[in-house]
N, C-alpha and C positions, 0 to 999 in steps of 0.2 A: 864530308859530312854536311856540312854549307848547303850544297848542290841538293843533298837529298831532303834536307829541312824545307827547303823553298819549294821545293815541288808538289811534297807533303800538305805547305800550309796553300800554293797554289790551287792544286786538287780539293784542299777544303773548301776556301775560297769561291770556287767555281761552280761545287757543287751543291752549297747552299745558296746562293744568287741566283742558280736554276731552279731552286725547288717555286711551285707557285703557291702563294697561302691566300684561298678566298675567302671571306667571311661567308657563311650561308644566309643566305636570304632568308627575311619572314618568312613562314609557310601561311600560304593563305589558304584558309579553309571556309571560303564565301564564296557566292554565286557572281563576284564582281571582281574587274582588276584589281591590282593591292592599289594602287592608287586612290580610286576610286573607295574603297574597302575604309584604307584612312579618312579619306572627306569622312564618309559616313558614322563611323567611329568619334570623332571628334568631335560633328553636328549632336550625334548622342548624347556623350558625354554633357551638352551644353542644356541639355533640357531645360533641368530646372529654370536655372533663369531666364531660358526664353519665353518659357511658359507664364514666368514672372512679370515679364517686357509684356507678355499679350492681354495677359490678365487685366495691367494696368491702364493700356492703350484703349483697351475698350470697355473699363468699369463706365464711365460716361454714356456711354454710346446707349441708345436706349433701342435702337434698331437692333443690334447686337443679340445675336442667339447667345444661351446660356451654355449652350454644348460647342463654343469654339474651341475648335485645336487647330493644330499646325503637323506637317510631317516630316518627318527628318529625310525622305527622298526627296522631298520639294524644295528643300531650303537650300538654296547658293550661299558660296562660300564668298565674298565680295573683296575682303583683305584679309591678312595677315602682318599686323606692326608687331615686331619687335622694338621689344621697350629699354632691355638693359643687355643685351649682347646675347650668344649662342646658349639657352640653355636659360636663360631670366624669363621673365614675365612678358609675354604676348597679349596682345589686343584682336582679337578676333571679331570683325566684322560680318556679318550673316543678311540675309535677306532672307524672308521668311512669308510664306502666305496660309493664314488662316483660312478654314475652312468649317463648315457645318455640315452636318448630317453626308447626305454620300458623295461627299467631296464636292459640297456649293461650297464656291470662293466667296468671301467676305471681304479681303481684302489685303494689303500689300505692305509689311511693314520692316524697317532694317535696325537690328539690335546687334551693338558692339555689349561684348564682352572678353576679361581677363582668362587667361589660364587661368588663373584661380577657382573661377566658374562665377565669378563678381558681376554683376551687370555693370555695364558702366553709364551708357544713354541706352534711348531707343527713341525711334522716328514714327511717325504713322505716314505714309507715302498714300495711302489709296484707298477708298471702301466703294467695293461691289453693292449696288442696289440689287435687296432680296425681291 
């Protein structure tokens, strides 16, 4: 009886250790790698207060068009701090270039910001003469 239990739970054994269990993959339904997909995602997500970093970097600026924006394909991802372990609060570093009317550069500026969507600083690196 022995004999036949161990073979029983062997056979068990053996054949759920062969079974494979994948997790499925995002399905990505965009015209770019999923990689890639995420940056852009993320860059998204951060709008507002990049837009907030840009507003402020060149209230001053009197050369400064009134229709500056910035685009979320342009912007580099420059870091990513983790601040409190897997799954906490990140610090996301971006590089970003402003732009006017049909994509005249303005200039070159890097804005950290929290998952949160927090600004935290921003830099002004560089301005394009109009």
């Amino acid at each position: 009886m022995r004999k036949i239990q161990f073979i029983f739970l062997l056979t068990l054994l053996l054949t759920t250790l062969d079974t494979n269990h994948y997790a499925n993959a995002a399905i990505n339904e965009a015209d770019t790698k999923l990689c890639e997909t995420y940056k852009y995602a993320l860059i998204s997500s951060l709008r507002e207060p990049v837009d907030q970093a840009v507003a402020e970097i060149y209230k001053d600026d009197k050369e400064a068009p009134s229709n500056l924006i910035w685009a979320t394909y342009d912007a580099e991802i420059l870091k990513i701090k983790q601040l409190y372990g897997v799954g906490g609060l990140y610090e996301i570093t971006l590089k970003v270039y402003p732009y006017y009317d049909a994509h005249m550069s303005y200039g070159v500026d890097e804005v950290v910001i929290n998952s949160n969507g927090e600004l935290i600083s921003y830099k002004h690196l560089k301005t394009y003469p109009r």
